[in-house]
N, CA, C and O atoms as CSV, one atom per row, in Angstrom:
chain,resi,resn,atom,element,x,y,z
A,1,UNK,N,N,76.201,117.073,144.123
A,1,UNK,CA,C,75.741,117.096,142.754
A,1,UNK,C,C,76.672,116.320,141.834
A,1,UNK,O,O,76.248,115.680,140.872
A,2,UNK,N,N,77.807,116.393,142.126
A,2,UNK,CA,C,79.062,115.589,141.063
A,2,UNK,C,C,78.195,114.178,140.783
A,2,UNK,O,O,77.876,113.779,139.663
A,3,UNK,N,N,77.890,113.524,142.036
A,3,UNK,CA,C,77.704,112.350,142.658
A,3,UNK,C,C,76.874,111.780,141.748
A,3,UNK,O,O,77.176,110.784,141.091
A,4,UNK,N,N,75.544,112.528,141.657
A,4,UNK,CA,C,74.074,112.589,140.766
A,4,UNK,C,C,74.776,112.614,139.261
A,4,UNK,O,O,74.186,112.005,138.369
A,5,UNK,N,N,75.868,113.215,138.989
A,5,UNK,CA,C,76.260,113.699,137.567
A,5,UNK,C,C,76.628,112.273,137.105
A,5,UNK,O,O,76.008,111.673,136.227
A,6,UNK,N,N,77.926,111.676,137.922
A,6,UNK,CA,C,78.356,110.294,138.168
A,6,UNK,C,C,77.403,109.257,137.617
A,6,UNK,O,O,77.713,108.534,136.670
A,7,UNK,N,N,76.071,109.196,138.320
A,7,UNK,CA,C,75.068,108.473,138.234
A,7,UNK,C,C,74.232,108.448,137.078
A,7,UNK,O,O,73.639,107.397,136.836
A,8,UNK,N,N,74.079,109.480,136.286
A,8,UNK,CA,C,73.607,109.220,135.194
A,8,UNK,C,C,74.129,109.252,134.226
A,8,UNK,O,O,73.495,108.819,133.263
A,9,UNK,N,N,75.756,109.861,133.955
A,9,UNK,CA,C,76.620,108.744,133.145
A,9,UNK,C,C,76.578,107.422,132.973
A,9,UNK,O,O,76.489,106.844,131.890
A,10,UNK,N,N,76.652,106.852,134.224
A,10,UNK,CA,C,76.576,105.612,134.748
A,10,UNK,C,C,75.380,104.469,133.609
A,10,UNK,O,O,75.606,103.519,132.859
A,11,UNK,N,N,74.284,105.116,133.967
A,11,UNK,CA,C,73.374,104.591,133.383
A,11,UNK,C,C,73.262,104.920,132.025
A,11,UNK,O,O,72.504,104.075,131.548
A,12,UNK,N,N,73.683,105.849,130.986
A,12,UNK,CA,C,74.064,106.143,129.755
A,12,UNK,C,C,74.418,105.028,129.276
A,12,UNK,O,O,73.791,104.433,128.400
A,13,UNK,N,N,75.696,104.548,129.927
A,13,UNK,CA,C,76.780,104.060,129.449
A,13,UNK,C,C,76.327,102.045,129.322
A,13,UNK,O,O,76.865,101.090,128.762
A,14,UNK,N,N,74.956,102.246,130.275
A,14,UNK,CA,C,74.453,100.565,130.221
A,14,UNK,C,C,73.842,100.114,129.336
A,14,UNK,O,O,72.846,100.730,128.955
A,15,UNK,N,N,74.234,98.844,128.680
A,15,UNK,CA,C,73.687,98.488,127.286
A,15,UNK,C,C,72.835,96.958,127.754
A,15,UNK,O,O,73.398,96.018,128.317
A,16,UNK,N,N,71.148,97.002,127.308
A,16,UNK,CA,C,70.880,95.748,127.851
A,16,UNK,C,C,70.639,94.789,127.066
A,16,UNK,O,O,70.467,94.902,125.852
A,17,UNK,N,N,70.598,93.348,127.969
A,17,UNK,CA,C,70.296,92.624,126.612
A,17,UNK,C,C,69.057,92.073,126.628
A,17,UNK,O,O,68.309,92.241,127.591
A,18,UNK,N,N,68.609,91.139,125.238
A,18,UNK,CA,C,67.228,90.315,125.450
A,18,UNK,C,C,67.600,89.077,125.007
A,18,UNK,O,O,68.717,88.820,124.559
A,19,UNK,N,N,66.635,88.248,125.128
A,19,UNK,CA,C,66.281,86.913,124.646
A,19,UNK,C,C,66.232,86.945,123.420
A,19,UNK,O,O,65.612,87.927,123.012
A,20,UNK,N,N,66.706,86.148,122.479
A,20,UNK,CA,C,66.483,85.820,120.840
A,20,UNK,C,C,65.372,85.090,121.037
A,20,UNK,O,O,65.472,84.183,121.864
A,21,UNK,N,N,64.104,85.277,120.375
A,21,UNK,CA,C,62.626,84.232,120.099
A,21,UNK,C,C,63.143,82.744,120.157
A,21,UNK,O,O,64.112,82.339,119.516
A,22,UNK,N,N,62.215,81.828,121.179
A,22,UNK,CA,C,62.821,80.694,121.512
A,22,UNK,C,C,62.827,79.439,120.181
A,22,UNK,O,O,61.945,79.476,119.323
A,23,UNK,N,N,63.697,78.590,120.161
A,23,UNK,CA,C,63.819,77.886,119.163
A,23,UNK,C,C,64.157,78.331,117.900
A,23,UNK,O,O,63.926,77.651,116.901
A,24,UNK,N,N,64.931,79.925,117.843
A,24,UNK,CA,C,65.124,80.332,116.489
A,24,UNK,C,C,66.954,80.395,116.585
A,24,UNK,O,O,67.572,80.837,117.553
A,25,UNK,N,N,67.436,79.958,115.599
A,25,UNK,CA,C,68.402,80.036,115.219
A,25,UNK,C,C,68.504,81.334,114.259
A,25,UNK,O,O,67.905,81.216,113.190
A,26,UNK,N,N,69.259,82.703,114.518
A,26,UNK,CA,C,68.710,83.790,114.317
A,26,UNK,C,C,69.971,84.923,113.000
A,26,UNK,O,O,70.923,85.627,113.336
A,27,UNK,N,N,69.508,84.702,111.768
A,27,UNK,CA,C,71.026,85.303,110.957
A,27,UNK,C,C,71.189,86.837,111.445
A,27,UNK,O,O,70.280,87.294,112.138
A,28,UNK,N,N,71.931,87.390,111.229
A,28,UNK,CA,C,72.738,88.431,111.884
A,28,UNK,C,C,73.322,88.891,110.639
A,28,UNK,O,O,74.206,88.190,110.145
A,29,UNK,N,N,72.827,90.385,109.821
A,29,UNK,CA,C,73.347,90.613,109.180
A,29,UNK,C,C,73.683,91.589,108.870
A,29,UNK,O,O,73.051,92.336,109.617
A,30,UNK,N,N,74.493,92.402,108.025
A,30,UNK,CA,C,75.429,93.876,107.659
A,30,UNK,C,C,74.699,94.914,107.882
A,30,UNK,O,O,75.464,95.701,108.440
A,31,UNK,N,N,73.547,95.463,107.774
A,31,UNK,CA,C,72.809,96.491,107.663
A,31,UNK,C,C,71.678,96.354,108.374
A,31,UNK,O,O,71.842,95.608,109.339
A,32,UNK,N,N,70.584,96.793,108.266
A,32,UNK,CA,C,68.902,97.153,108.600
A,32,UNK,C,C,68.288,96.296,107.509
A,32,UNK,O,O,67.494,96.844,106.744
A,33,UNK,N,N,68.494,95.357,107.397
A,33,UNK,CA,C,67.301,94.857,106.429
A,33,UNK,C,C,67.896,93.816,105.698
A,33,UNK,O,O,69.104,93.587,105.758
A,34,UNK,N,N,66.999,93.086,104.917
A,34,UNK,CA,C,67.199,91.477,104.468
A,34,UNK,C,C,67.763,91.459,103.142
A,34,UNK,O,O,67.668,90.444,102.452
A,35,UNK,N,N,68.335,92.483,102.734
A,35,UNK,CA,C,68.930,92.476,101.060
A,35,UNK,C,C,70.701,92.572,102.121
A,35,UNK,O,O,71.661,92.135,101.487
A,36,UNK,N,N,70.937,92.971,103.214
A,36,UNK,CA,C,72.571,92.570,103.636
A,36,UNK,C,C,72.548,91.563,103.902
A,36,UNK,O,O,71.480,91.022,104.189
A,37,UNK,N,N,73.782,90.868,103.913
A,37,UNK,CA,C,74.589,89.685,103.697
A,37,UNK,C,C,74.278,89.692,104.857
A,37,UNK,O,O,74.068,90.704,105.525
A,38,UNK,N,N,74.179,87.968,105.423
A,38,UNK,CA,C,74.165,87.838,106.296
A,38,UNK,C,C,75.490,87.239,107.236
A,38,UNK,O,O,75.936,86.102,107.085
A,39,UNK,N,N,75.942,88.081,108.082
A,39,UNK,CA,C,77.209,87.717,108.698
A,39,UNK,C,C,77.592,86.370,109.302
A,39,UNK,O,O,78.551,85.715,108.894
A,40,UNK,N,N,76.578,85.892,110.561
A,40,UNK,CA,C,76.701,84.823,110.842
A,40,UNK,C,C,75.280,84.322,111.748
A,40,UNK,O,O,74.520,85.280,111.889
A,41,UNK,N,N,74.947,83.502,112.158
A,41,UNK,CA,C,74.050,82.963,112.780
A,41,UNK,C,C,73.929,82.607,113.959
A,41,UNK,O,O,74.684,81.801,114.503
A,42,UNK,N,N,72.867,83.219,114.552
A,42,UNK,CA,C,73.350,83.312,116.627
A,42,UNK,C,C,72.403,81.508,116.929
A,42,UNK,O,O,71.392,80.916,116.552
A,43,UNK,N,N,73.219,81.373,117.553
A,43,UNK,CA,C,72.215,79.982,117.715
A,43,UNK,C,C,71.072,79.920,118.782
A,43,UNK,O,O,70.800,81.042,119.207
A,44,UNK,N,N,70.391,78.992,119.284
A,44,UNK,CA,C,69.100,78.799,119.768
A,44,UNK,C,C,69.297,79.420,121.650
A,44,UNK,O,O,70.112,78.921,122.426
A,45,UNK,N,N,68.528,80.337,121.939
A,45,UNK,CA,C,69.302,80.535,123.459
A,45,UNK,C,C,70.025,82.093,124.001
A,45,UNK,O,O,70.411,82.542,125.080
A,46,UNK,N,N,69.951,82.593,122.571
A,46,UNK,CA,C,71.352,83.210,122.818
A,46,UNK,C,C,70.170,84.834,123.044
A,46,UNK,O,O,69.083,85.172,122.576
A,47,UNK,N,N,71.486,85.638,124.320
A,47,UNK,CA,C,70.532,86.557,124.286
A,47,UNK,C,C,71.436,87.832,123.699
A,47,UNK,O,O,72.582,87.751,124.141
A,48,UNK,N,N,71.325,88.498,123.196
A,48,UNK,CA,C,72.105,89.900,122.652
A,48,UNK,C,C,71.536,91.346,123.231
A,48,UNK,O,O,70.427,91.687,123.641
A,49,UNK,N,N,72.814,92.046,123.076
A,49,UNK,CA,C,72.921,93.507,123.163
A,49,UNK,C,C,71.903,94.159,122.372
A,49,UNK,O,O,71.245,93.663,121.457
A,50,UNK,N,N,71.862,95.115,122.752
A,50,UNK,CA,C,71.184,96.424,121.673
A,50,UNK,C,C,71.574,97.890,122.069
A,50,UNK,O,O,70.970,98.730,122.737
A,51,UNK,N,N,72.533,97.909,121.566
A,51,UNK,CA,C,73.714,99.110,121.578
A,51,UNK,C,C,72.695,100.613,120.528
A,51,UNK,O,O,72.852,101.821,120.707
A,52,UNK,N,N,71.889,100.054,119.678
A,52,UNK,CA,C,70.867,101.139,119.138
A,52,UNK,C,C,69.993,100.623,118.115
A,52,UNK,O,O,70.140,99.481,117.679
A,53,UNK,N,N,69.217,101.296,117.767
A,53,UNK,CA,C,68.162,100.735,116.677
A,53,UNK,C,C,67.892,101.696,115.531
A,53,UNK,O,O,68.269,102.861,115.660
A,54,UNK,N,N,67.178,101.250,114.251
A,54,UNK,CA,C,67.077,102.037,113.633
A,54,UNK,C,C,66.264,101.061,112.497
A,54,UNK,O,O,66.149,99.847,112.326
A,55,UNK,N,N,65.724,102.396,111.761
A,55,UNK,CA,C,64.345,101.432,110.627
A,55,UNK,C,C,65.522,100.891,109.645
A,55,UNK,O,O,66.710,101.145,109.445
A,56,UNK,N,N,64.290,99.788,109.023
A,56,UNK,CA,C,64.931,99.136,107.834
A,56,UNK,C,C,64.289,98.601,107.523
A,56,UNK,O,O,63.184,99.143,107.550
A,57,UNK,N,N,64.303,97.138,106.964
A,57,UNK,CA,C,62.948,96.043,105.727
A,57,UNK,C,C,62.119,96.118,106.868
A,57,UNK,O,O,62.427,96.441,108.015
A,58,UNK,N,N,61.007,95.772,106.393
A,58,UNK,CA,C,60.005,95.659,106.810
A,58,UNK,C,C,59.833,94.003,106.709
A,58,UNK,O,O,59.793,93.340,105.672
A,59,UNK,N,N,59.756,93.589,107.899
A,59,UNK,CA,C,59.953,91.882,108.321
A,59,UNK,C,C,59.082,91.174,109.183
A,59,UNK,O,O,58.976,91.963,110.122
A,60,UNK,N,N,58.299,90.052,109.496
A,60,UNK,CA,C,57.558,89.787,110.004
A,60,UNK,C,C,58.276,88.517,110.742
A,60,UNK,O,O,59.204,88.022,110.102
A,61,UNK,N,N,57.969,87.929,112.000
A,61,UNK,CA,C,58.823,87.313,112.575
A,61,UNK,C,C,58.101,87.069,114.217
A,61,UNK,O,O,56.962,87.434,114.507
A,62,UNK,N,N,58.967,86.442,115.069
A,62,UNK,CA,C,58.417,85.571,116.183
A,62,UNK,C,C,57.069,86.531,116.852
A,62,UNK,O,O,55.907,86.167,117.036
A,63,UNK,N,N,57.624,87.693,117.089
A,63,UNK,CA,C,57.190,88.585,118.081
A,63,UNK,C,C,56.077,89.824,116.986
A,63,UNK,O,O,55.451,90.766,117.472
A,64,UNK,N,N,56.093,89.577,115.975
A,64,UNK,CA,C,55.150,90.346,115.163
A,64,UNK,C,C,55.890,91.153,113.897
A,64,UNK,O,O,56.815,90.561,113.341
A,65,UNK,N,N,55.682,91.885,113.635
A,65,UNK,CA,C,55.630,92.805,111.974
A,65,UNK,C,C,56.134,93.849,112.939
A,65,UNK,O,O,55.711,94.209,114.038
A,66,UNK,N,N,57.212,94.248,112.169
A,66,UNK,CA,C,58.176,95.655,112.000
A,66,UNK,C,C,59.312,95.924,111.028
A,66,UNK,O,O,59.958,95.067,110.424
A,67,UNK,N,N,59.481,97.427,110.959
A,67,UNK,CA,C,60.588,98.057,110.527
A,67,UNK,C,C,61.925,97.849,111.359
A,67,UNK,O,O,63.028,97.868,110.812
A,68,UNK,N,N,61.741,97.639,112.780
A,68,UNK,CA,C,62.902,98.563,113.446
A,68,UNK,C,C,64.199,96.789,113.724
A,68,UNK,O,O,64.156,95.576,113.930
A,69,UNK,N,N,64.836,97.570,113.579
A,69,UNK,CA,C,66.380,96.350,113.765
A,69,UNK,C,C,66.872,96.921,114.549
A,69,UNK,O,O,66.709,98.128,114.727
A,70,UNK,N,N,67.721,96.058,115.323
A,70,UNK,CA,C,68.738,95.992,116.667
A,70,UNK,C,C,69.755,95.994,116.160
A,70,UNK,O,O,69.819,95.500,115.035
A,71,UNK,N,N,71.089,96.606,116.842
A,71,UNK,CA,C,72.286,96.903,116.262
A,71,UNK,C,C,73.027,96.259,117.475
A,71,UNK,O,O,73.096,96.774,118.591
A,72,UNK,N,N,73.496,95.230,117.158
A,72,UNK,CA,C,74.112,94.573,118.363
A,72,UNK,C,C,75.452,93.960,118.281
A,72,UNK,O,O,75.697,92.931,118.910
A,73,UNK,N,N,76.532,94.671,117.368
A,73,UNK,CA,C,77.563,94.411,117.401
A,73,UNK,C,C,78.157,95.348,116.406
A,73,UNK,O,O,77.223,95.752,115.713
A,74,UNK,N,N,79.554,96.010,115.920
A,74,UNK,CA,C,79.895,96.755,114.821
A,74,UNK,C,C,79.233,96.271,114.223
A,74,UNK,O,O,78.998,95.070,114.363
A,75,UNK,N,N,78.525,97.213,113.081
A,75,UNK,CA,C,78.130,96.252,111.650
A,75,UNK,C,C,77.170,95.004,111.824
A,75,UNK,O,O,77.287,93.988,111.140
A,76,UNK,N,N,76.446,95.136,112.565
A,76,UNK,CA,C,76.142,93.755,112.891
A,76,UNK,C,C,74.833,94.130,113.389
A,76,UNK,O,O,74.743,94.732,114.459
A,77,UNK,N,N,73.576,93.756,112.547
A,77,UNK,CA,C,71.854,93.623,112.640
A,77,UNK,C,C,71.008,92.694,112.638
A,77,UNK,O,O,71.008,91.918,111.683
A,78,UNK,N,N,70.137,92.543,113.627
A,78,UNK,CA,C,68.777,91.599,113.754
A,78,UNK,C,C,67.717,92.380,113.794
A,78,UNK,O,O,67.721,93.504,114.296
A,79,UNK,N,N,66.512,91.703,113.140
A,79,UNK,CA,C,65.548,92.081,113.477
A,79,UNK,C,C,64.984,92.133,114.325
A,79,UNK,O,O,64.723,91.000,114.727
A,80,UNK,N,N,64.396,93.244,115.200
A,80,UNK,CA,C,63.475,93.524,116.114
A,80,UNK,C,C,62.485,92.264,116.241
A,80,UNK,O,O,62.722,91.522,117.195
A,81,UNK,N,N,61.485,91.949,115.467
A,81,UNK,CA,C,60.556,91.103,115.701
A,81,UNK,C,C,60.622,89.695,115.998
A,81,UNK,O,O,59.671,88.935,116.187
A,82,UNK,N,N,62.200,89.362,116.023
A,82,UNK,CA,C,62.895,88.131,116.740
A,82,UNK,C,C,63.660,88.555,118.148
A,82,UNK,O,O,64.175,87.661,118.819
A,83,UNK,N,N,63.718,89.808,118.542
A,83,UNK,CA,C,64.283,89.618,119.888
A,83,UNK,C,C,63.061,89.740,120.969
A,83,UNK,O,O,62.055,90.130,120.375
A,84,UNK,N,N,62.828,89.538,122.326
A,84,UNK,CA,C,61.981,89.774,123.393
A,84,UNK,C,C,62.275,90.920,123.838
A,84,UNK,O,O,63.019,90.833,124.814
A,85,UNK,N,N,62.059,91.790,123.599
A,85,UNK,CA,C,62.288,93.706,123.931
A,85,UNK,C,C,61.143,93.680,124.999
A,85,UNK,O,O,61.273,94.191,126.111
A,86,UNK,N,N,59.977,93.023,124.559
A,86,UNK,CA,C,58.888,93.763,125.186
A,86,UNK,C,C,58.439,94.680,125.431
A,86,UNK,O,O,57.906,95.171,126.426
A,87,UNK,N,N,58.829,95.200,123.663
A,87,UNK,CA,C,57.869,96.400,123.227
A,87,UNK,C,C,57.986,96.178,121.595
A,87,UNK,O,O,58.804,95.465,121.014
A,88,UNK,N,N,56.739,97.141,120.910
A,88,UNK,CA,C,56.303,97.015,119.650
A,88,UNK,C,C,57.500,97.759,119.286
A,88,UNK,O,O,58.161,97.440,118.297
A,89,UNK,N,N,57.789,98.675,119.992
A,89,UNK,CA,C,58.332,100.271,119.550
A,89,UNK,C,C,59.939,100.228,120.125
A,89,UNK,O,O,60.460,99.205,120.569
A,90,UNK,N,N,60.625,101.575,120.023
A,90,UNK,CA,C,62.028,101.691,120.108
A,90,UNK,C,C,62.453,101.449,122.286
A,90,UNK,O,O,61.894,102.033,123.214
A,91,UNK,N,N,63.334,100.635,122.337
A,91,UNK,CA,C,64.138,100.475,123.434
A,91,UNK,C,C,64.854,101.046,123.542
A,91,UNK,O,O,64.944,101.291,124.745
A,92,UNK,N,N,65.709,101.619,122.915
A,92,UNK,CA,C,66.993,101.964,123.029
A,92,UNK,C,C,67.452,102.935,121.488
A,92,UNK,O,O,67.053,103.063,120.331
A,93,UNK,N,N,68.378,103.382,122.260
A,93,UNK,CA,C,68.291,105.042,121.272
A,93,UNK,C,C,68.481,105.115,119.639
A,93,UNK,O,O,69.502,104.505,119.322
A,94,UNK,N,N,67.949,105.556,118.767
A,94,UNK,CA,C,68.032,105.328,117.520
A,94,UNK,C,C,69.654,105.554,117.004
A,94,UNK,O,O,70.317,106.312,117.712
A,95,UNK,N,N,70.281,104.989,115.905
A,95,UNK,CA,C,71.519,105.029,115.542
A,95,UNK,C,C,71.736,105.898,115.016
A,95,UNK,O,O,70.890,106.582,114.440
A,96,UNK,N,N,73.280,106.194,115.073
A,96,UNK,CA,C,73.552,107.667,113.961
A,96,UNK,C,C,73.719,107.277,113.375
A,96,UNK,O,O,73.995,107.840,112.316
């Protein structure tokens, strides 16, 4: 049983990544939504983490219309509807 315990720590602890929408050069910014500054700009290619998600502006973009943003670095947000999740809805666990 330890073994099994081991094992789904294991998988807790895995953070995955996706594709940024192709041909987008993608800003990256402070919060959930398009009134934060934007930190810096991921370039064309690039695929990112999603460490958690959580609502914010409401944004329309490669992959369709949503609330929900990706949290993929300290302090650091994209919108959902520019990454390839391959889903409408939440991947990965909402933020505290």
């Amino acid at each position: 049983m330890i073994m099994g315990s081991a094992s789904v720590a294991s998988a807790a602890a895995t953070v995955n990544t996706y594709s940024v929408a192709p041909g987008l050069r993608l800003n990256v910014r402070s919060g959930p939504g398009t009134t934060y500054n934007i930190t810096r700009t991921l370039p064309e290619g690039t695929k990112v983490p999603i460490f958690c998600q959580t609502p914010g502006t409401t944004v329309s973009g490669y992959y369709g219309t949503s609330n929900i943003w990706d949290n993929i670095d300290n302090g650091e947000f994209v919108s959902d509807t520019n990454v390839n999740t391959g889903s409408d809805g939440y991947v990965a666990d909402r933020c505290a």
